[in-house]
N, C-alpha and C positions, 0 to 999 in steps of 0.2 A: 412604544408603550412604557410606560413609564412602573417605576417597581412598587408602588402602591397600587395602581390600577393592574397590573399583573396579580398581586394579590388578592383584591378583592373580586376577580377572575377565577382564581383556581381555588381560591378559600370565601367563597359567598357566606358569611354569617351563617344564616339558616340553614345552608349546607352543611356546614361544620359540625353545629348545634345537633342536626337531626342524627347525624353520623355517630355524636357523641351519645344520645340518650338512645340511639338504635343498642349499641354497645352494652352501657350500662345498664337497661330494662334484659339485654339477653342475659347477662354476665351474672347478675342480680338472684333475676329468679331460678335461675339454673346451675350452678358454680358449686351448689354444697351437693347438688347430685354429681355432680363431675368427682368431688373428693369422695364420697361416700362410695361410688362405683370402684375409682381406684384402690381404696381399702379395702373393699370386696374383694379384690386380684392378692391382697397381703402389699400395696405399696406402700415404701417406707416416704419420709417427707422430701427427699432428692427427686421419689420418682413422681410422687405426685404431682412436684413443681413442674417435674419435664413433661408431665401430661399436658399441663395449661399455658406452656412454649410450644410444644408441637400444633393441640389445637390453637393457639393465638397466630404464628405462622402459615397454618392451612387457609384458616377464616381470612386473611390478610392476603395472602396470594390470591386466592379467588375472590374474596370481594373485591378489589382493587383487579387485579388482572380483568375477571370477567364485564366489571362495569366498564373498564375501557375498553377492551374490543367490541364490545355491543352498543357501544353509549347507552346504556340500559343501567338502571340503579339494580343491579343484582344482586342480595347481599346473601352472606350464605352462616352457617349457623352450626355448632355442635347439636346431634341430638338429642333433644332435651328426654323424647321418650326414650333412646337407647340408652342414655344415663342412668335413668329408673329399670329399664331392662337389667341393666348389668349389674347394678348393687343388687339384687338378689339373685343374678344366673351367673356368678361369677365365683359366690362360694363354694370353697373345695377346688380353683381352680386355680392354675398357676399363674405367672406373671406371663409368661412365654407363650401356653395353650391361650392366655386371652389375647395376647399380641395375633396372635395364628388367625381367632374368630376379628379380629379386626381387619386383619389384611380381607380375608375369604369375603367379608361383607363387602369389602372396599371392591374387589374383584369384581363382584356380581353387579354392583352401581357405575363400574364399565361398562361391562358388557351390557348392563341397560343401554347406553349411552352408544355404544357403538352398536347395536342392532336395531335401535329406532322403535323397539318396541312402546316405552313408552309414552316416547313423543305422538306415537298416532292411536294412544288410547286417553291424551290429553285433548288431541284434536276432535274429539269427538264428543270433549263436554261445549255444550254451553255460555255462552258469556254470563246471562244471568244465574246460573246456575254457581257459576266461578264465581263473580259475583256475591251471592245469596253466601256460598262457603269462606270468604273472607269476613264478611260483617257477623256473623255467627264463631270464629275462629276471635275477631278482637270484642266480641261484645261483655264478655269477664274484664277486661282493661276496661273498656269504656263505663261501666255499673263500677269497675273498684272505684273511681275517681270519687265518686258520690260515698262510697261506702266506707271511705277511711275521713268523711266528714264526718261518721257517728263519733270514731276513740279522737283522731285529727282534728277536729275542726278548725283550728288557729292555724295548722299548716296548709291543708287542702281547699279548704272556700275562698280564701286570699291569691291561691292561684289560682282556681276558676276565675277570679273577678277579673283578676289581671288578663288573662288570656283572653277573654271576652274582652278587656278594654283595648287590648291588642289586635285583637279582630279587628274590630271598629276601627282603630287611628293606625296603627304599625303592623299591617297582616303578615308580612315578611319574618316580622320578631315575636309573635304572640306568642309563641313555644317559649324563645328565648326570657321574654317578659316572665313567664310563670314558672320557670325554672329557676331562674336568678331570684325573683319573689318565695320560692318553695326554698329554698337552702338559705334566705336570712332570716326567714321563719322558721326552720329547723335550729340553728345557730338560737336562736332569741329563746325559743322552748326548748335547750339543751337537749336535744334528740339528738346531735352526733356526739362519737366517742375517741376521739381521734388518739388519745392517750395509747388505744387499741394498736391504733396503727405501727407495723415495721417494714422497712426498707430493703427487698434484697432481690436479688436478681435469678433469674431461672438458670438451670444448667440440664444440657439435653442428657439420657441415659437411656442408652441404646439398650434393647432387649430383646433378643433373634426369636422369632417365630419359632413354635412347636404349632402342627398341624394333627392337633387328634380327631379324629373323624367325631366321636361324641360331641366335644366342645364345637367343634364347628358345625355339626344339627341341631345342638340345644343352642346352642350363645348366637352362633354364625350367621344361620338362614332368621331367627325372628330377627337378627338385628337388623338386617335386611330390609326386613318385611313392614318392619314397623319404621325406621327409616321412610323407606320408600311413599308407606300410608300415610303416615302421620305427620311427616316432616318436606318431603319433595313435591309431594302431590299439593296440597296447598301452598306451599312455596310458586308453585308455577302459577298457584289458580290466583295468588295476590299480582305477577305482573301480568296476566292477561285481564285479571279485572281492572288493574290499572290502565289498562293499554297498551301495555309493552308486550308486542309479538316478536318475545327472542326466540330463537330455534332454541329447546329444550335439549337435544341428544348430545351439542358439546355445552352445556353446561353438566348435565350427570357423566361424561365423558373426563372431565378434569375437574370435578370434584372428586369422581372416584378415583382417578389415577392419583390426585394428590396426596388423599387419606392414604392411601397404597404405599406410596413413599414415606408419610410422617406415621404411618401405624407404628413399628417398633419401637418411638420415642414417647406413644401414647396418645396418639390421634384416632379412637376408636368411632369417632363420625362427623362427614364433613357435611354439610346435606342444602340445600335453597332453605331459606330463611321467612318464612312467614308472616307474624309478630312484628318482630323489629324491619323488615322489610319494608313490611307498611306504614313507616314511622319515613322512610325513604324515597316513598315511589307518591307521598299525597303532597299539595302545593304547599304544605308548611316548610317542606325540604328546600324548593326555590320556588316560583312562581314561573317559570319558563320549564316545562317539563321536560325538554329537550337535554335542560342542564342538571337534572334532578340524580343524574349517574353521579355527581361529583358526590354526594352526598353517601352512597356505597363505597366511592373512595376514602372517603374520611371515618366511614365506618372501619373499613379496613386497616387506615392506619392504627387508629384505637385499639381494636383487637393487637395490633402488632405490641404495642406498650404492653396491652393484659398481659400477651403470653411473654413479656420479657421480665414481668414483673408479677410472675405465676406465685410466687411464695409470698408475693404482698396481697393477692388480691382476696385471700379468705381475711384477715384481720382486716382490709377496708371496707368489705362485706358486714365484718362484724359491727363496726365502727359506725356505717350509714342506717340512718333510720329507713327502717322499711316504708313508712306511708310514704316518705317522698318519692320514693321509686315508684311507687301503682299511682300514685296522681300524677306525676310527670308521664309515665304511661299514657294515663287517661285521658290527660288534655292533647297529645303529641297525637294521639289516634283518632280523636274528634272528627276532623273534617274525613278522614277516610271512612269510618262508618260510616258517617251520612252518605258518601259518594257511593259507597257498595251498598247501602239498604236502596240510592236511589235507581242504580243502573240496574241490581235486582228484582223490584219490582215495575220496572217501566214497560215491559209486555204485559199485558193483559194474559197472553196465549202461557206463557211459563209461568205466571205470576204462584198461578198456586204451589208446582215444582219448588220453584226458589226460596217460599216460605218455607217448606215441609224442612228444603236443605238447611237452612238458617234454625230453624227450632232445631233441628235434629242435631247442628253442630254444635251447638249454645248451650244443650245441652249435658255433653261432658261423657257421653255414654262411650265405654270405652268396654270392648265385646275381642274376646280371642287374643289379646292383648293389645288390639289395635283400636287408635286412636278416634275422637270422636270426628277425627271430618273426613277420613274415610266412609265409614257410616254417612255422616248427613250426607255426602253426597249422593252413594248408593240409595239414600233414600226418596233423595229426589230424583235421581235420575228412572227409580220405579213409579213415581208418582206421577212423572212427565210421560211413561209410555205407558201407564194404563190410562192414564186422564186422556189422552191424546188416540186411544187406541179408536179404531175406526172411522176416523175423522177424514180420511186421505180419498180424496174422489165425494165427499158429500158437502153439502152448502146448506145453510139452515134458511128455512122460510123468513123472510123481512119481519119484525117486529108483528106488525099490520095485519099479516095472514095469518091467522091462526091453522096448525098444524103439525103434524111429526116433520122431522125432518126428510128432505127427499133425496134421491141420489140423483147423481149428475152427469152426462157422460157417460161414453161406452162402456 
């Protein structure tokens, strides 16, 4: 094999691509919760850096580790809800008691992991239902596309067209097409600030656990909770609506034990990846879905850059125009909504179910402090067993006969 066709082997274009804007749509929308949390704790700018090395390192060991032992595109993700958890359960707290609440979580998302409880409260949703909760989870990405055509228009309808002409003639590049079309339209309408931009490298800062019992039932158990709701639970429901049937209890098994290790340096959550997952696991990643894992490794690496380049990536932040980040979202996620609204409602029998969960996740309702696709799911998973209730043992009269229904059998 010769070293270009080795290349384009382990580095497929649209792998690459998808890996990159997986990264940047996570990095993007969530990065000023990450510092804003850290400030919470009183970090100064060394330790904030070493937050977004520790978390770049974890994201990068497990996306990358995990996608190749499974050939599964698994990609994994700080939590974007424990971010916003922490920046306000964090003040009055120390640098150390929150290191403590980071381990104590990491803990608990083991012992998820090693006692399978999880795993067989996953096995027991639905495919349409997982499903219905992924196109309801991207359906805010997929409406920004269109909605940063109102203040956008010169940057965002230029890459719909593209990506639609890329559909058509280069379905392999239609992402790549409208991404490269969205940044010379940005360039051309002076929406980036690169002036902003600085260059420096992270450095780790170790900071030993304190275990206060308070901090670790106020900070510890929701960050857990909402972790685990908001962030793991549809994490799984994107590769099983995708198709990928990985055993769930070692993926929460070494993402916890990781964050466990990088907690002290400032890895307060490592968790399956949702969102940007799904930028991973749909054919725009490659067209061979077999090979659609490389695509979690190139995420991985990326992540590996962020967290080496943790003190650069708030002023590149500053620097990037925001629309282009929700319309490269928007189009990168396109064909996966269609695929999850289509496998959601293709029973008849769940079809109602599936909607309730998609309206209900779409929705943004966010109850107890946890997240909305905990809820839609619970909602449809109520709607599936009252709609469904007494149905077991009866058969309904043929169109033709008019009648109540009868029962059947002994």
């Amino acid at each position: 094999m010769s070293p270009f066709t080795r290349v384009r082997v382990l580095a497929p274009p649209s792998a690459v691509v998808a890996g990159l804007i997986a990264v940047t749509v996570g990095v993007t929308s969530s990065a000023a919760l990450v510092f804003t949390a850290a400030k919470a704790a009183g970090a100064d700018a060394r330790e904030i850096s070493s937050w977004m090395l520790a978390l770049g390192i974890g994201l990068a060991v497990t996306s990358a580790g995990l996608s190749l032992r499974f050939r599964a595109p698994v990609v994994t993700a700080w939590s974007t809800p424990g971010a916003a958890l922490l920046a306000t359960g964090l003040s009055g707290v120390s640098m150390g008691q929150a290191v403590g609440a980071f381990v104590f979580s990491a803990v608990l998302i083991l012992l998820s992991g090693l006692t399978g409880w999880f795993a067989r409260v996953m096995d027991r949703i639905p495919v349409p239902l997982a499903a219905a909760l992924l196109a309801g989870v991207l359906l805010r990405f997929g409406t920004g596309l269109f909605a940063e055509m109102d203040g956008s228009f010169a940057l965002a309808f230029p890459m719909f067209v593209l990506y639609l002409l890329g559909r058509r003639f280069l379905p392999r590049y239609a992402v790549l097409l409208a991404l490269g079309g969205g940044v010379a339209a940005s360039v051309l309408t002076g929406g980036w600030h690169l002036e902003r931009v600085q260059l420096s490298l992270a450095h780790p800062v170790f900071t030993a656990p304190q275990f206060d019992w308070k901090v670790l039932v106020s900070v510890g158990v929701p960050l857990f909770v909402v972790t685990m709701a908001s962030q793991n639970l549809p994490g799984v429901a994107v590769l099983r609506g995708s198709g990928y049937e990985v055993p769930v209890s070692p993926l929460l098994t070494w993402t916890g034990a990781v964050q466990a290790a990088l907690a002290p340096f400032g890895a307060f959550g490592i968790n399956l990846a949702a969102i940007t997952a799904a930028i991973c696991t749909g054919e725009e990643a490659h067209p061979d879905r077999e090979r659609r894992f490389l695509a979690a490794v190139w995420a991985g690496f990326f992540y590996l850059c962020v967290g080496l380049l943790g003190a650069t990536v708030a002023t590149l932040l500053v620097a990037m125009p925001h629309a282009l980040v929700l319309a490269v979202a928007g189009v990168g996620l396109l064909a996966t909504i269609e695929a999850s609204l289509a496998s959601a409602l293709s029973d008849p029998r769940s079809r109602e179910a599936a909607a309730v969960t998609f309206l209900a996740t779409a929705s943004g309702v966010t109850l107890l402090g946890i997240g909305p696709a905990f809820w839609g799911l619970l909602a449809g998973a109520l709607t599936s067993t009252l709609t469904t209730l007494g149905r077991h043992g009866k058969r309904l009269r043929p169109a033709s006969e008019p009648g109540t229904p009868v029962r059947t059998g002994a």
